[in-house]
C-alpha positions as CSV (number, residue, x, y, z in Angstrom):
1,X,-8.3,-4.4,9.4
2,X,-5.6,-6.9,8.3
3,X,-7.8,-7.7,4.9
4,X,-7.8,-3.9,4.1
5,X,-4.6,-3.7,4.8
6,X,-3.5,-6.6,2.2
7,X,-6.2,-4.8,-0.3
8,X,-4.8,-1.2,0.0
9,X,-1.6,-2.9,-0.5
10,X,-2.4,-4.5,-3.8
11,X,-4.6,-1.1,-4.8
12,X,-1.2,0.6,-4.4
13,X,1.2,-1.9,-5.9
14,X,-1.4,-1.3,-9.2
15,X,-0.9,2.3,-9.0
16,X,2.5,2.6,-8.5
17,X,3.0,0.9,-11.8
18,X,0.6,2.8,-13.8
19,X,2.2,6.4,-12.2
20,X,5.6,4.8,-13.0
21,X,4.4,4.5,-16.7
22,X,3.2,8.1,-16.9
23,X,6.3,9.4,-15.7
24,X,6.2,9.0,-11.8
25,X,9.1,7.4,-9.6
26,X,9.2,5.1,-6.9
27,X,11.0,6.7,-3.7
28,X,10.8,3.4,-1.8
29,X,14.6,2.2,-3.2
30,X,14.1,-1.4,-2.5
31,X,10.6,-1.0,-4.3
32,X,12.0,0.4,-6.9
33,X,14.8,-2.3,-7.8
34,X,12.3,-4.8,-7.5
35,X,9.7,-2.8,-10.3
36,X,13.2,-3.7,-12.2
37,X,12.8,-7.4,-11.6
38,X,9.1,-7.8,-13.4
39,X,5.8,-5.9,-12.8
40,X,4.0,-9.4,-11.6
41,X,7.1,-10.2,-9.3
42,X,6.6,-6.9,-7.9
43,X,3.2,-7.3,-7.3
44,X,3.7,-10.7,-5.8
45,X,6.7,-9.7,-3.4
46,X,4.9,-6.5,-2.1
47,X,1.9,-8.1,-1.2
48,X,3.9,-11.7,0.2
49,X,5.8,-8.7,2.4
50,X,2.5,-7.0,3.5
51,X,0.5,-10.4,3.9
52,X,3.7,-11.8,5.9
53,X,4.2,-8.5,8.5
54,X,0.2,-8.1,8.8
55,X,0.5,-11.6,11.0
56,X,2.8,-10.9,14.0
57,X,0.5,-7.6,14.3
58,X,-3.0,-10.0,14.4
59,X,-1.2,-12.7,16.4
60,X,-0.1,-9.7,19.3
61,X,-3.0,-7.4,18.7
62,X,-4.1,-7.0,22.6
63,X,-0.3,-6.2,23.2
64,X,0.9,-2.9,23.9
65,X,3.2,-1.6,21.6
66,X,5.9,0.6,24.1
67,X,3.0,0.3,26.6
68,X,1.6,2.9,25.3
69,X,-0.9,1.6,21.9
70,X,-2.3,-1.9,21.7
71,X,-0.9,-3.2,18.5
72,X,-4.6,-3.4,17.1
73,X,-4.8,0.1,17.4
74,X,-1.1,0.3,15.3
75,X,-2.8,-1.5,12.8
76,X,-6.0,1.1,12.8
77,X,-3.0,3.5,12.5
78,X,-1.6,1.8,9.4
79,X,-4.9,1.1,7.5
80,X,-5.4,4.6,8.0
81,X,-1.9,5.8,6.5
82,X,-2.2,3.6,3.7
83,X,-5.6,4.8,2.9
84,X,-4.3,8.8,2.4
85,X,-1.5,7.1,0.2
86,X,-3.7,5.2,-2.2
87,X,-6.5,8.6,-2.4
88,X,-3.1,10.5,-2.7
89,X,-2.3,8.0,-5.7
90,X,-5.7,8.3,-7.7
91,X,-5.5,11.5,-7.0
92,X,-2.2,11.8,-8.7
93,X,-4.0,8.9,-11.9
94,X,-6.8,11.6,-12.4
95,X,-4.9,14.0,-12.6
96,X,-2.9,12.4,-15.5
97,X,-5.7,11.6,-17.1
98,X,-5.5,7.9,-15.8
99,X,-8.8,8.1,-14.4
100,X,-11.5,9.5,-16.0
101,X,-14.4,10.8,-13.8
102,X,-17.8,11.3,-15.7
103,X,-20.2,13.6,-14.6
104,X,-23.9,12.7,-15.4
């Protein structure tokens, strides 16, 4: 879960910056300062920042978070929301024409 994680990370990171070209925005602000900094330093930073919080949630993973979910079931949870925000992404790319689906 922690490697898909990282991977849907830099899947969206890519994304972001070809919807940011065609007109898009980022609504993360402190995102979207550092798209000001450099596409490759964005890149870099946003998947350091997703690399770096992915490891407190493998190192506690059969802890309970609020006693209620074990962490490794948080991180389930998280895969699974970044997942609808990268489909919702290439959904947005074909839709601008981005991505280009070919029917046989």
């Amino acid at each position: 879960m922690s490697v898909a994680l990282v991977l849907l990370c830099s899947v969206d990171a890519a994304a972001t910056l070809i919807l940011i070209k065609h007109g898009a925005s980022e609504l993360n602000v402190v995102m979207a300062k550092l798209i000001n900094t450099g596409e490759q330093h964005f890149i870099n930073t946003k998947i350091a920042l997703t690399a770096l919080g992915v490891i407190p949630l493998v190192v506690y993973r059969d802890f309970y978070l609020y006693g209620l979910l074990r962490i490794a079931g948080f991180l389930v949870v998280l895969v699974g929301a970044y997942a609808a925000l990268v489909i919702y992404e290439l959904v947005l790319l074909i839709g601008c024409g981005t991505i280009i689906i070919c029917h046989a």
